[in-house]
N, C-alpha and C positions, 0 to 999 in steps of 0.2 A: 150217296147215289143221287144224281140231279132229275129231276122231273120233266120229263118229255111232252112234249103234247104233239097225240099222234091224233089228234082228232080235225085237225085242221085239212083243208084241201089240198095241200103243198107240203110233205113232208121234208122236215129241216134234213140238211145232210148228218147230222148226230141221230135224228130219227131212224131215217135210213138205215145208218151203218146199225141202230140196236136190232131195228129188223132183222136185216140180215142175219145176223148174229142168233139172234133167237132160232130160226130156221137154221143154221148151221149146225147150231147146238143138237137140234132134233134131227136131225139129219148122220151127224156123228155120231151118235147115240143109236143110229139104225131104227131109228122109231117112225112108226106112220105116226100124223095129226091124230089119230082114233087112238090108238097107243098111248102115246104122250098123254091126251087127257084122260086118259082112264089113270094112267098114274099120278096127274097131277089134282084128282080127283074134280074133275071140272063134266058137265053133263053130256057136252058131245066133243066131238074133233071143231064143230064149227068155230067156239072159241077160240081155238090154236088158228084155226085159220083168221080168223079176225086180230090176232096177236099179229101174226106173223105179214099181215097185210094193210096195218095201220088203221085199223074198222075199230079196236078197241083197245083201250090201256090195258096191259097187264098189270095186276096190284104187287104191290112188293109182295105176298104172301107166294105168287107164280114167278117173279123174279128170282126170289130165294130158290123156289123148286127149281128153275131152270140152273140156275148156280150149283145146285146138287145134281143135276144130270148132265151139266157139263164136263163136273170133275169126276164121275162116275161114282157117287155116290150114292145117288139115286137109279135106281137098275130095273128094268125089267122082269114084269114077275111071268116066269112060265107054270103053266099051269102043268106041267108034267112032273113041277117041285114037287115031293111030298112034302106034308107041315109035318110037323116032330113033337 
């Protein structure tokens, strides 16, 4: 996995397209930003929004999580689950 740097004022076209992608992913997955980070155990949505808008790196640890919600691995928990 190559390292991006989303921190700059001009995001590269490889930036770009991870962006997208990242939003895609949460998107296909039917997740709001508020969602997603509750799953990806992060404090608010603002982070996804800062992922998703080149404001901040995501660490491989949320990379990873997003790779798991892209192939549906990673799933939404409803709360009307019982636990067992």
């Amino acid at each position: 996995m190559e390292t991006l740097c989303l921190h700059s004022p001009t995001v590269s076209g490889k930036s770009l397209k991870m962006l997208r992608q990242l939003k895609q992913i949460r998107l296909k997955a039917g997740l709001t930003q508020a969602q997603l980070a509750e799953m990806l155990m992060l404090s608010n949505q603002t982070r996804i929004s800062e992922y998703e808008t080149g404001a901040r790196n995501p660490s491989k640890r949320v990379l990873l999580l997003y790779d798991l919600v892209a192939r549906g691995k990673l799933k939404k928990h409803s709360s009307r689950q019982k636990a067992k």
